[in-house]
C-alpha positions as CSV (number, residue, x, y, z in Angstrom):
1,X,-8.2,-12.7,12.6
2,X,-8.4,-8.7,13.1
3,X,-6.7,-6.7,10.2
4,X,-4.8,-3.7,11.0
5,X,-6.8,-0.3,11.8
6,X,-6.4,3.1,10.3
7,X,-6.7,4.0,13.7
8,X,-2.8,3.3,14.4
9,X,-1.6,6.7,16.3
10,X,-3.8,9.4,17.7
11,X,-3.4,11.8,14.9
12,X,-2.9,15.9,15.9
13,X,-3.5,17.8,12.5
14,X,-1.2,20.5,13.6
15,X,-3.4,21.2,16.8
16,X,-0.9,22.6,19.0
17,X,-3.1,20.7,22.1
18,X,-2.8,17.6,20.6
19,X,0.7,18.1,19.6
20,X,1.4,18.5,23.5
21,X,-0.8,16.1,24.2
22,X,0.5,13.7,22.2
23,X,4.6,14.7,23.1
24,X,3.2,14.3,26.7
25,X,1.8,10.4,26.0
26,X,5.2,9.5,24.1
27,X,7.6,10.7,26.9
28,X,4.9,8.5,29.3
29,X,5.7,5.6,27.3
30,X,9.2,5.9,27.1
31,X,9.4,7.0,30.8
32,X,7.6,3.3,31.1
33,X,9.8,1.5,29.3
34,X,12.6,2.9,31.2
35,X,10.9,1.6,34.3
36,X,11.1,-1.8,32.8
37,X,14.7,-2.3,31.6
38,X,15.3,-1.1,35.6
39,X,13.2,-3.6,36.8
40,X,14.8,-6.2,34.6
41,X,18.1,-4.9,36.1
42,X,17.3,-4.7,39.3
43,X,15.9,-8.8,39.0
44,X,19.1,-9.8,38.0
45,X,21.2,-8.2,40.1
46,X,18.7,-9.8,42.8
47,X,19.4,-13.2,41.0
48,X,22.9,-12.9,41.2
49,X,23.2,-11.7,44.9
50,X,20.9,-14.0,46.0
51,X,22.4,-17.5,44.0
52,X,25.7,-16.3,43.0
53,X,26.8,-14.8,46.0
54,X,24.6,-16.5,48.5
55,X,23.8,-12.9,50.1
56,X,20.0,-11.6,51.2
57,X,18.1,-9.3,49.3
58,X,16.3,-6.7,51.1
59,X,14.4,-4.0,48.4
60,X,14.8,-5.9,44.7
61,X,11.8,-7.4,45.1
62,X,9.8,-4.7,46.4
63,X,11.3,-2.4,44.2
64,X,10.9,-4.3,40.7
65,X,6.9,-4.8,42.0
66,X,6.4,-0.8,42.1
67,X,8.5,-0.6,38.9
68,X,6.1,-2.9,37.3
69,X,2.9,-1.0,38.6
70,X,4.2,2.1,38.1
71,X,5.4,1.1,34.5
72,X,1.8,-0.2,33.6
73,X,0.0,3.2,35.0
74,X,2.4,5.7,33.7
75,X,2.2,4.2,30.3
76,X,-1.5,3.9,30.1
77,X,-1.5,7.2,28.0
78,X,1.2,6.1,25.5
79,X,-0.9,3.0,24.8
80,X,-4.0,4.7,24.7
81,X,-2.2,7.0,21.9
82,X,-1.0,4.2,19.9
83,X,-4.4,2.7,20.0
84,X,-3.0,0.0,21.7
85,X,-5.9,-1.2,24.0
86,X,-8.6,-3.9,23.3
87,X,-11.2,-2.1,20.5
88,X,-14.1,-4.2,19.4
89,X,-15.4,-1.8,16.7
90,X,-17.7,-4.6,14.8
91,X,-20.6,-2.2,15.8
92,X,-19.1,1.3,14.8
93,X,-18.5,-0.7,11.1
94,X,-21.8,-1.3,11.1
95,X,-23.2,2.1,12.3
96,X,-23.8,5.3,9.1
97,X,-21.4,8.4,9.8
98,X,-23.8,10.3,12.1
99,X,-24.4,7.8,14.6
100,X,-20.9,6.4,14.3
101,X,-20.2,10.0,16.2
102,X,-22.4,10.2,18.2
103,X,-21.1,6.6,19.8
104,X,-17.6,7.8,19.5
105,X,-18.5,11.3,21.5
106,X,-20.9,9.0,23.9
107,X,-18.1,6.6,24.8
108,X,-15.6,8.9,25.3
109,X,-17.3,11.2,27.8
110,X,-18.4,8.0,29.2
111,X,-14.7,6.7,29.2
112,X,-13.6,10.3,30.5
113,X,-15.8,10.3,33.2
114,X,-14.4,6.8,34.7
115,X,-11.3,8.0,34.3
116,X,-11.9,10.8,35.6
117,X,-13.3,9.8,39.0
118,X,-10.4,7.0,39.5
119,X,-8.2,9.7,39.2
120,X,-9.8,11.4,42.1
121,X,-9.8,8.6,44.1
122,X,-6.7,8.0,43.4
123,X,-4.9,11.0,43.7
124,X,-7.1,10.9,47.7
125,X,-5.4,7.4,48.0
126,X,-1.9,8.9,47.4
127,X,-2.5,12.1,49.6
128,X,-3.7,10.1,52.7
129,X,-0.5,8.0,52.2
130,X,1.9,11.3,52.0
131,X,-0.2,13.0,54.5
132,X,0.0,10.1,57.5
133,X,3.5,9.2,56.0
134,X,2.5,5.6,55.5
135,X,5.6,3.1,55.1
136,X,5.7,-0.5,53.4
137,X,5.9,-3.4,56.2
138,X,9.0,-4.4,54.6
139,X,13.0,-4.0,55.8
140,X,13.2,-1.8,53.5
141,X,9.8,0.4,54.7
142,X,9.6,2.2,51.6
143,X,7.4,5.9,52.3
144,X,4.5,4.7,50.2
145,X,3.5,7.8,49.0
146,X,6.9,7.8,46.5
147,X,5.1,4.6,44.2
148,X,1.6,5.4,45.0
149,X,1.9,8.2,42.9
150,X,2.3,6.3,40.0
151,X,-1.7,6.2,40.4
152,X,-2.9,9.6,40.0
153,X,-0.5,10.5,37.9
154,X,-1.3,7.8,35.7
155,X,-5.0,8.3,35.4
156,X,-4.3,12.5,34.9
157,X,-1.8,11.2,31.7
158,X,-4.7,8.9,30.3
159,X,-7.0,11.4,31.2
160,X,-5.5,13.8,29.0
161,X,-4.9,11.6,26.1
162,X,-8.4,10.8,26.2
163,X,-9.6,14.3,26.2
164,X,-6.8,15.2,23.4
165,X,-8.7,12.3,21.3
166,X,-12.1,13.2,22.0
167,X,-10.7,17.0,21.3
168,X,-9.3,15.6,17.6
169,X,-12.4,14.0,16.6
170,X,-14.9,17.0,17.6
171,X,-12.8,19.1,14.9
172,X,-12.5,16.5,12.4
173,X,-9.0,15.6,12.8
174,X,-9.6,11.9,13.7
175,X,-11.9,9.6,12.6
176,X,-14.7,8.5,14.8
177,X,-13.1,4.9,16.2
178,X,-10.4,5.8,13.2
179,X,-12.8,4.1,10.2
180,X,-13.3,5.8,7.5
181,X,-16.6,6.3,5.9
């Protein structure tokens, strides 16, 4: 059974970047959350045409799939604020103070650099769909280009949230993986 980590929320130590940063990450996550309740909304107002009513539905379904997507990119940053994704830090515990950092400065260029290039390739992947105005096979043929941007501008939130953490623990404001010494 894991025990709660110190490592709760991104702290900003009155760094106006990661004050911004963090500001950013929050309206992400509420801006995610918002996609949800609409795609809840939107699936039972697709319930009750569809069985109540006994009408067709053309774009619910298609719609509360992009919602979804879009919902789980856009709020990648607000998780990765709250220190919501899957941390293993059994090793860091183990590690002294010096080489704790340097695993903590390793990984996160490593885990910039990933995120990084899937933001190029995805920001490539949403220009070629604006630029040959690329539409869904649908009824509804949605211009793909209007969810696909979910994707780079996912990755360029988490991006910044991950440079914004690596930023706080360089000058001391966080804690390497948020343990203390």
């Amino acid at each position: 059974m894991a025990g709660h980590s110190s490592a709760a929320v991104a702290h900003t130590g009155g760094n106006r970047f990661l004050k911004t940063v963090a500001a950013i990450s929050t309206l992400a996550g509420w801006s995610a959350a918002a996609m949800i309740v609409l795609a809840v909304a939107i699936t039972c107002q697709m319930i009750f045409i569809r069985f109540v009513l006994n009408g067709s539905t053309i774009w619910q379904t298609e719609a509360v799939v992009y919602l979804m997507v879009a919902a789980t990119l856009i709020g990648l940053a607000y998780v990765q604020r709250l220190r919501g994704h899957v941390n293993v830090d059994l090793i860091p515990m183990m590690l002294p103070l010096r080489a704790r950092m340097a695993m903590a400065i390793g990984t996160s260029a490593l885990s910039i650099a990933i995120v990084a290039v899937m933001l190029w390739y995805g920001y490539d992947f949403w220009h070629v769909a604006w630029s040959r105005g690329w539409r869904s096979d649908t009824v509804w043929g949605v211009r793909l280009w209007i969810p696909y941007l979910a994707i780079p501008v996912g990755f360029a939130l988490l991006l910044l949230q991950m440079i914004a953490d690596l930023v706080a623990v360089l000058l001391g404001i966080d804690k390497p993986f948020g343990l203390e010494e």
